[in-house]
N, C-alpha and C positions, 0 to 999 in steps of 0.2 A: 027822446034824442033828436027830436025835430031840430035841425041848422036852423039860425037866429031866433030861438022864441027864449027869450032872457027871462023868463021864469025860471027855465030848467037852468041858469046859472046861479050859482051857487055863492053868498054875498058874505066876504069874512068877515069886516066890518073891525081890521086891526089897522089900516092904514096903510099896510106893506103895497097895496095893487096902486096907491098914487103915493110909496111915499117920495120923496129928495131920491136926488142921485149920490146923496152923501150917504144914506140910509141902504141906499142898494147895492155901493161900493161895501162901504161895513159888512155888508150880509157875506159878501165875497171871501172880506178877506177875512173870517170868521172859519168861512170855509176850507180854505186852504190852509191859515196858520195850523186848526186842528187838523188834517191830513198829514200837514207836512210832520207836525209832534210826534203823532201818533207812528211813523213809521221811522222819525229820527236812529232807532240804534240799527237801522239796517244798514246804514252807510258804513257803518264801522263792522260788517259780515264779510265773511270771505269770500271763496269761490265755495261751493260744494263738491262732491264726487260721485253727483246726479244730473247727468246729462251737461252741466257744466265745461265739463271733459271735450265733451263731443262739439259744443256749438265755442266754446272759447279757448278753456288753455291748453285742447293739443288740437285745435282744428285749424290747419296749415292755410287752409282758403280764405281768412280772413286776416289774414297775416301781411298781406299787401291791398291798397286798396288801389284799386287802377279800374280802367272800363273791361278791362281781360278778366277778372275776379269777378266784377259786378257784374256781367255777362254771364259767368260761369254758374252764379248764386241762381240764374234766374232759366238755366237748359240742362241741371241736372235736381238729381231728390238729395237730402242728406237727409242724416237719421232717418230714414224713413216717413219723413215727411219733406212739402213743397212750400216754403215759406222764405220766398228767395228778397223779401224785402228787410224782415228779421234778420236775416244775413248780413244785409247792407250795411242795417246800423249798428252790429257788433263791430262789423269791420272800420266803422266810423269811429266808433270807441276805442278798439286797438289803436289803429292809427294814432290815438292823443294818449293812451294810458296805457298800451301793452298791457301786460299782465295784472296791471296795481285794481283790483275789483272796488277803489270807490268810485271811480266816474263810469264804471255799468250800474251800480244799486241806484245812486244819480237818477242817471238816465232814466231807471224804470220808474224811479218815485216821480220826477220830474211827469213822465208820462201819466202817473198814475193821476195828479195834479191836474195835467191837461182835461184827464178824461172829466175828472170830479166837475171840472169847470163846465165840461160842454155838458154831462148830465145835465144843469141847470138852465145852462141853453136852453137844452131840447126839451125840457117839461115844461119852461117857460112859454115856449114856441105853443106846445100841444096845448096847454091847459088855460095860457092866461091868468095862472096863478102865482105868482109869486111865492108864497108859502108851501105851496106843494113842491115846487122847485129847490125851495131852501132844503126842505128837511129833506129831502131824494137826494141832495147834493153831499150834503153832510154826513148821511148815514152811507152813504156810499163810499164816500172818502174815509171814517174814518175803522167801518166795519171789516172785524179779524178775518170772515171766510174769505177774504182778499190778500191775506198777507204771502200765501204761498205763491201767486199772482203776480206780486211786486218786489217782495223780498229775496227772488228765486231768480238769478240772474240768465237760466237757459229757458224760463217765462218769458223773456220780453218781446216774445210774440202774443202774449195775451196782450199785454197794455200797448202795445202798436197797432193791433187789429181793431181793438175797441177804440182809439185814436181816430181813424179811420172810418170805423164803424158809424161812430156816435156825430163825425162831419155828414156823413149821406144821410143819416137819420135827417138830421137840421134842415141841409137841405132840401128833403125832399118835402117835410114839414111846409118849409118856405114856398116850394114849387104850389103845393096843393094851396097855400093861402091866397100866393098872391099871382099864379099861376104863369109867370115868366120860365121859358124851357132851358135858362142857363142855370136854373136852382136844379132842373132835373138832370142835365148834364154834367151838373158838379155831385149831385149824387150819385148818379150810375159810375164818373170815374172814381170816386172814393169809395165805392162798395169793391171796383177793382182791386182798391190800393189793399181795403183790408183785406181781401180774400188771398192777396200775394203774402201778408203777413200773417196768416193764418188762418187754415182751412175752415172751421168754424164757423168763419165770415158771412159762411152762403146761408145762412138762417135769417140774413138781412130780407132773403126775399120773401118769405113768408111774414116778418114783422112788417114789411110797409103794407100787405094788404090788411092786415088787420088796426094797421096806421086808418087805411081807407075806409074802413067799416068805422072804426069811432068817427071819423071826421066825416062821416054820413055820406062817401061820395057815391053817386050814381055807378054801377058799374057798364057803361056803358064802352062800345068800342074805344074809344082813346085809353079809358083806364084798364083796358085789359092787354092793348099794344104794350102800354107801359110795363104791364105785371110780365106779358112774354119775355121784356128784355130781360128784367131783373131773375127769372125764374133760368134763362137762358144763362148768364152767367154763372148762376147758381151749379147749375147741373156741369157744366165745362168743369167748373174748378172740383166739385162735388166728385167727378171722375177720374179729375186730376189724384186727388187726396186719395182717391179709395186703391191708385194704378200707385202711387209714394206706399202706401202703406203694406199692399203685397209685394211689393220689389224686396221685405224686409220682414216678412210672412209675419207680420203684426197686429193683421186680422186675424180672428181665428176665430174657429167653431166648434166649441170643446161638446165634443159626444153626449158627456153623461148631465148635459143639461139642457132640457127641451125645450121649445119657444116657451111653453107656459113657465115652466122655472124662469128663460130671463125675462117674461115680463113680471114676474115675484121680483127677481132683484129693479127691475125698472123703478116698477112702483113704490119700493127701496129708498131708492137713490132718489125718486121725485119727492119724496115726504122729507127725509132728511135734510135735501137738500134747505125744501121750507122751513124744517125745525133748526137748523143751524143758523137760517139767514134770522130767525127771532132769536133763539140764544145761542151765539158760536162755542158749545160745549164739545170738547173730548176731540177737538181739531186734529190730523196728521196725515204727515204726508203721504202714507198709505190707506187705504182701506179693502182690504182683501177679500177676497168670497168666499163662505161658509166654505166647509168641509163637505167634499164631494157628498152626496145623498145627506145633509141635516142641515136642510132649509128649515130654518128654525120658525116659530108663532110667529115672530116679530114682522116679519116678510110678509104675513098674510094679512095680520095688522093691518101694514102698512098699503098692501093692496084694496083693502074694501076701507081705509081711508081715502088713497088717490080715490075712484068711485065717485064716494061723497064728492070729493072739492071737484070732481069734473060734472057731476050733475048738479053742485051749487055755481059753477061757471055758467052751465049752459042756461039755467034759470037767469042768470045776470043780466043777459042781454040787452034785455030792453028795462029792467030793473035798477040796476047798477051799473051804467055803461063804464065808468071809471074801473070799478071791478071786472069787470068784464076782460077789459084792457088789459089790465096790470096784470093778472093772471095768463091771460094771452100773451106778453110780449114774454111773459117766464117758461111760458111753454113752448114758443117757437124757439126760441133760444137753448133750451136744456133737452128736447125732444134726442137729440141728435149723438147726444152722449149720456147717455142714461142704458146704454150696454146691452141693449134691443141686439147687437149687433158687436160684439164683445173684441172690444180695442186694446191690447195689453191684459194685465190680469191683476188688474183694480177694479173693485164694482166700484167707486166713486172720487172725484178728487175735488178739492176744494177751489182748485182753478178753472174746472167749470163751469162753475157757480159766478165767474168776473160777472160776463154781462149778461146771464139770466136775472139777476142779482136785481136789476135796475125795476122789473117788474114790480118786483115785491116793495122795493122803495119808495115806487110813484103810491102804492095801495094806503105804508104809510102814511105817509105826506097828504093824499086825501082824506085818513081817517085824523090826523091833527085840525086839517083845514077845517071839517066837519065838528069838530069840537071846538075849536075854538071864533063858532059864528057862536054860541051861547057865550051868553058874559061869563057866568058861575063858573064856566069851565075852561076859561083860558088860561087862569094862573096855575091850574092841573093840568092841563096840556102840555105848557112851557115849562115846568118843572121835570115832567115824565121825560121830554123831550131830550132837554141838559143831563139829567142821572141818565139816561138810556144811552144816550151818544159818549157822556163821558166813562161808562163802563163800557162799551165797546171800543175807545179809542184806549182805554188800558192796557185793554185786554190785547190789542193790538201791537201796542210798544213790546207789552212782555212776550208776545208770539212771535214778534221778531227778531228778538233776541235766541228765539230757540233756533233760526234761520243763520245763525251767527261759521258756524260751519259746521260738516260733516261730522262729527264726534256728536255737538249738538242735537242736529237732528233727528240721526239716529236712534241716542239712546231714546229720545224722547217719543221714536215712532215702537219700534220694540216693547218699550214699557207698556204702552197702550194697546198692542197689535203684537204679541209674539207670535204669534201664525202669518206673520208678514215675511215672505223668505227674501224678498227683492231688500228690504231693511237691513236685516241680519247682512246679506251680502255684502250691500255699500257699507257694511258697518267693520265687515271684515277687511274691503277695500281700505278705508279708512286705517285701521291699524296697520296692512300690509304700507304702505305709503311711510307710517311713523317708525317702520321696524320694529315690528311688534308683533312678530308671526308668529306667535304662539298663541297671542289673541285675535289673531287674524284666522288663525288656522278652525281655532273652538267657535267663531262665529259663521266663518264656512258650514262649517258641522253643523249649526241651529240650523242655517237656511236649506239643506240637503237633508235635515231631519222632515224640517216641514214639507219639501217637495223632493220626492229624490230623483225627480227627471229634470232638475231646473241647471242648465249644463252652463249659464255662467256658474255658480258655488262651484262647479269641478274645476274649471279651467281656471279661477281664483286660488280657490286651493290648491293646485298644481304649482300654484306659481309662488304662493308664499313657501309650500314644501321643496321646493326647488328653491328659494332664497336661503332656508333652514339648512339646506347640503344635502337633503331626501331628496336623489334625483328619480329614484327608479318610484319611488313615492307619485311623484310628480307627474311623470309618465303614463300610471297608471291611471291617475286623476284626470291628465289631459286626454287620453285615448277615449274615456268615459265621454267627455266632454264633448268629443270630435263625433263619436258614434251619435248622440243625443240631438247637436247642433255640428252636422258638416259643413259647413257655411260660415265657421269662425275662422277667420283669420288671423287671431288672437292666440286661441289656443295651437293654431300649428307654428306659431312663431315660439310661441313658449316653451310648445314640447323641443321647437328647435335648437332652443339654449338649452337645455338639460342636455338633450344629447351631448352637445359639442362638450358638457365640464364631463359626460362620461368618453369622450373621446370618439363617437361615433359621428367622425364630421360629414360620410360621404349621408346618412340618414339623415344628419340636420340639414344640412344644405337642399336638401327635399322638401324637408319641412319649410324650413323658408323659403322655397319657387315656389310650394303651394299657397301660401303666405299671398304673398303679392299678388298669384292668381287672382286671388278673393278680393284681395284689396291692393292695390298699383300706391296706394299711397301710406303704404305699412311703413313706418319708421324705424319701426322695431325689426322687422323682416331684412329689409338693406341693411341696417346694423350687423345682425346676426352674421347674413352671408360677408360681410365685411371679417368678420372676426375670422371663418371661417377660412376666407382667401390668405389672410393674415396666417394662418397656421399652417398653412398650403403651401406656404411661399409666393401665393400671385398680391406680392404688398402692392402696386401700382392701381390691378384692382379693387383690391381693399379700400385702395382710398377713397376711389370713385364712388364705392357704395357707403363709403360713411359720409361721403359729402354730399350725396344723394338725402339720404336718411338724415341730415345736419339742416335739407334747405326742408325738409316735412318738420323739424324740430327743429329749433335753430340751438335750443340751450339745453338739451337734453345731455348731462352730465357724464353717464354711461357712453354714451357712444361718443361723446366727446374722447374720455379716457382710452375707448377703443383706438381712435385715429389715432390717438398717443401712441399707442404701443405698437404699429402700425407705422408709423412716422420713425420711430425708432429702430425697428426692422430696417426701412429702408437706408438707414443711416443720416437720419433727418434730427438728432437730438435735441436741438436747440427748438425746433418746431413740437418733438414730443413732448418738451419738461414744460413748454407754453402750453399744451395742450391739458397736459397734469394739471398747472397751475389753475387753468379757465376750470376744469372741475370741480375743484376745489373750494374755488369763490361759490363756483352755485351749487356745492354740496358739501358745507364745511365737515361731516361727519363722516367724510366716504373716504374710507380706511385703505379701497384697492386704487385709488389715485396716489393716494401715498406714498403706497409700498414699491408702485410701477415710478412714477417721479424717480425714489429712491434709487430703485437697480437703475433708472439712464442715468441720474448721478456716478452713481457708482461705476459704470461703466468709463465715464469719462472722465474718472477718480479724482471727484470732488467729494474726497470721504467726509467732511465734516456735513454740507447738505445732507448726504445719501443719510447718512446714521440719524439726522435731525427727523427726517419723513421714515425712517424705522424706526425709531420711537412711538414717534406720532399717531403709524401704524397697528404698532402693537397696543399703544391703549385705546386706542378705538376699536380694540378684541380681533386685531387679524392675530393669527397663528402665525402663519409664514414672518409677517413685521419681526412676531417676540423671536422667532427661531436666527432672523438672518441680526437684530443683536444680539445675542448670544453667542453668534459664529464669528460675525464680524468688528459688531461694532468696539464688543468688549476687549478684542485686542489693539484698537487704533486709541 
């Protein structure tokens, strides 16, 4: 590894290191057309009802984009995490597309694009290879372990951090060649930029010293100034990330598994991770942890595998410096999420894998370069090469297609993973959303089978058995819920609509102050006590809280219908039957807009309207609808 002795480079002898700039544009756009292919049906995906929720279509913050928001994104946590650049550019995307999810998948693929590109930069940068570059570029762009990454619209903080990332890499690459301090400067702020975009980021500072060891530098006092800064930012946001994730108890440190159990699932998750990045088999977007006490063979396996490849690393050194590398950049990069330190209650996900991923790429890329300096083996090289990358760009299209929405997902994480309770949930979310709470209800029940202390399935359940007319049902479910998880402000708002249909307003109204307690920006909570005032007789307040609760949602349908009936108390008619109507549009199937429309018709005995939305009503299965034709409309 001696710097300049051109023996130890490595001569491929295909022409790519001098060829035409016609030949190196091609190589590009080779690159990109199959990335961009390969994740083409993700444009046409919806939103999901996995976190989806939270960073786009009910999160009210990104809903204006102004320096007062983008300020805001960047002096508080949301979801329990600090990624206040991520923020920016969803609000960037609202702003042009509001709700419509093609120009966020856009976006991400567009990013994911970017990043394919600077991979090829940076290998280029590091190695001087061309060919090593190509195939790092290609199998990166078009490899499946990346579709949850891209295809997953509350991800695009993976591909904006990696954006970011892979510029300070470049840079600093740059800095160390040609040793100008505005290459280092452009790095250090772009390691800011990714770490605002995603906590993960800080793993940059461990990769550039190992940047420093291949590229043989001295480590003397300058290169260690340097490594303090980088080590220095590291640790800042590293602290940040750890103070976001307790605000939201998302760390955790479950009892009945000992450091040595999770370095069993570590070494897990680090072998997998490698056996997926070679064949992305049995993908999804859960992978859950064994069953309390039956850490199965396979864990042990896979421990005194890791072993091996850390004691064939450390032989590398002066061996295989390339290897060396490429296993080092996969290690400082995945170290961190590999559940040492147990984040959520997934042992592993395939979007952690974005930019450990690049490791293992460059390893390829020098095992083709190496093959194909022999003649005999270039046209097996280049063959492997095309069938390798075009079944994983397949495999891609059709994995993204499973990303298409929540029903999708689902079933298809279930099927693989029925001991996934957080699946079953969203899967029950899912059908409650379709009105279909009965199968909403029976997938609550999988997910509370497989854990029964997991107090969203309760507060879900509550809420579709309260949609059913099982209020005390409901109650029961939420109480569960609130005992389990005190800190939801979900389940007190929920339990607070049951009460109010069992007529217990002065309890709901409880429920909803503790509501907003938790969360000042519950939409559902200001609804609630709107309805509340509403049956109080304080209709003036009423309004207030449902215009409150209208500017957190702007088109939430229900509480729209709420100020309706509300607006009609006050003797507002013509405001309530607009108000029916806006429901309407954005809930053509919502039977209790109907019916409420109806009575202010009626009221202002326009019987031919009134009886048109009692119809209406009653075949979209209200009871009250069939009862008030039957009273009414059959004698006009």
């Amino acid at each position: 590894m001696k710097k300049g002795n051109k023996n130890n480079k490595p001569k491929i002898g295909t022409g790519l290191e001098h060829s035409s700039k016609g030949i190196y544009t091609f190589l590009i756009v080779v690159v990109v057309a199959a990335t961009f292919i390969s994740y083409f049906p993700a444009l046409k995906n919806e939103f999901t009802n996995w976190d989806d929720d939270l960073y786009v279509t009910a999160n009210p913050y990104i809903q204006k984009l102004s320096w007062e928001s983008i300020s805001g994104f960047f002096s508080r946590f949301q979801n329990a995490n600090y990624h206040p650049l991520t923020f920016v550019s969803l609000a960037i995307d609202y702003h042009f597309a509001e709700l419509k999810p093609g120009l966020y998948h856009f976006t991400n693929i567009l990013f994911h694009i970017f990043n394919t590109l600077l991979v090829f930069v940076f290998v280029k940068l590091l190695f001087k290879k061309q060919s090593i570059a190509f195939v790092a570029a290609l199998l990166f762009g078009v490899h499946t372990l990346h579709v949850e990454s891209v295809a997953w619209v509350a991800e695009r903080k993976d591909v904006l951090y990696m954006f970011f990332f892979m510029l300070s890499l470049c840079a600093y690459v740059m800095y160390v060649q040609k040793g100008k301090l505005k290459f280092l400067l452009y790095s250090i702020l772009c390691f800011v930029l990714s770490c605002f975009s995603k906590g993960q980021a800080v793993s940059l500072a461990a990769t550039v010293i190992f940047i420093d060891i291949f590229l043989q530098r001295k480590f003397d006092l300058k290169v260690i100034l340097e490594k303090v800064i980088f080590v220095t930012i590291a640790l800042v946001f590293g602290f940040i990330a750890i103070k976001a994730q307790n605000s939201a108890d998302a760390i955790f440190d479950n009892a009945s598994n000992s450091f040595f159990d999770r370095m069993l699932f570590a070494a897990y998750g680090f072998v997998n991770y490698l056996v997926k990045l070679i064949y992305p088999y049995k993908l999804s977007a859960i992978y859950p942890y064994p069953e309390k006490g039956k850490i199965g063979i396979e864990f042990w396996i896979c421990f005194f595998i890791a072993l091996a490849i850390l004691a064939s690393w450390v032989r590398s050194f002066k061996k295989t410096p390339v290897y060396f590398f490429a296993l080092a950049f996969f290690m400082a990069n995945i170290f961190w999420v590999l559940q040492l330190i147990p984040v959520g209650n997934a042992l592993m996900a395939d979007r952690y894998a974005y930019v450990p991923s690049l490791g293992f790429f460059i390893m390829i890329g020098w095992l083709y370069e190496e093959k194909i300096k022999k003649e005999q083996s270039k046209r097996m090289a280049m063959f492997i090469l095309i069938a390798y990358s075009g079944l994983l760009s397949y495999q891609t299209f059709q994995r993204s297609k499973v990303w298409k929405n929540s029903l999708t997902l689902w079933e298809d994480t279930v099927k693989k993973h029925p001991d996934a309770e957080v699946a079953w949930n969203n899967l029950g979310s899912y059908y409650n959303n379709a009105l279909d709470y009965n199968s909403a209800i029976a997938s609550y029940n999988e997910a509370i089978k497989v854990n029964p202390l997991y107090a969203d399935a309760y507060s879900n359940r509550g809420m579709s058995k309260k949609n059913t007319g099982d209020y005390q049902g409901a109650i029961a479910d939420l109480d569960k819920a609130i005992e389990l998880k005190p800190i939801s402000s979900f389940a007190y708002s929920t339990k607070g609509v049951a009460l109010t249909y069992l007529n217990d307003l002065e309890t709901s109204y409880k429920c909803f102050e503790k509501a907003l307690q938790l969360d000042p920006m519950s939409g559902d909570a200001y609804s609630g006590m709107g309805v509340v005032k509403t049956r109080t007789g304080r209709v003036k307040e009423a309004l207030k809280d449902f215009k409150r609760s209208l500017e957190i949602r702007p088109d939430h349908p229900e509480t729209i219908s709420n100020q309706g009936i509300a607006r009609a108390e006050s003797g507002d008619m013509q405001g309530a039957i607009a108000d029916f109507t806006t429901a309407i549009q954005l809930k053509p199937d919502y039977s209790g807009a109907y019916l409420n429309r109806g009575l202010t018709y009626k009221k202002i005995k326009q019987d031919e309207q009134a009886c048109n939305d009692f119809y209406k009503a009653s075949q979209l299965g209200s009871p009250q609808g069939q009862t008030l034709v039957n009273q009414y409309c059959t004698k006009k």
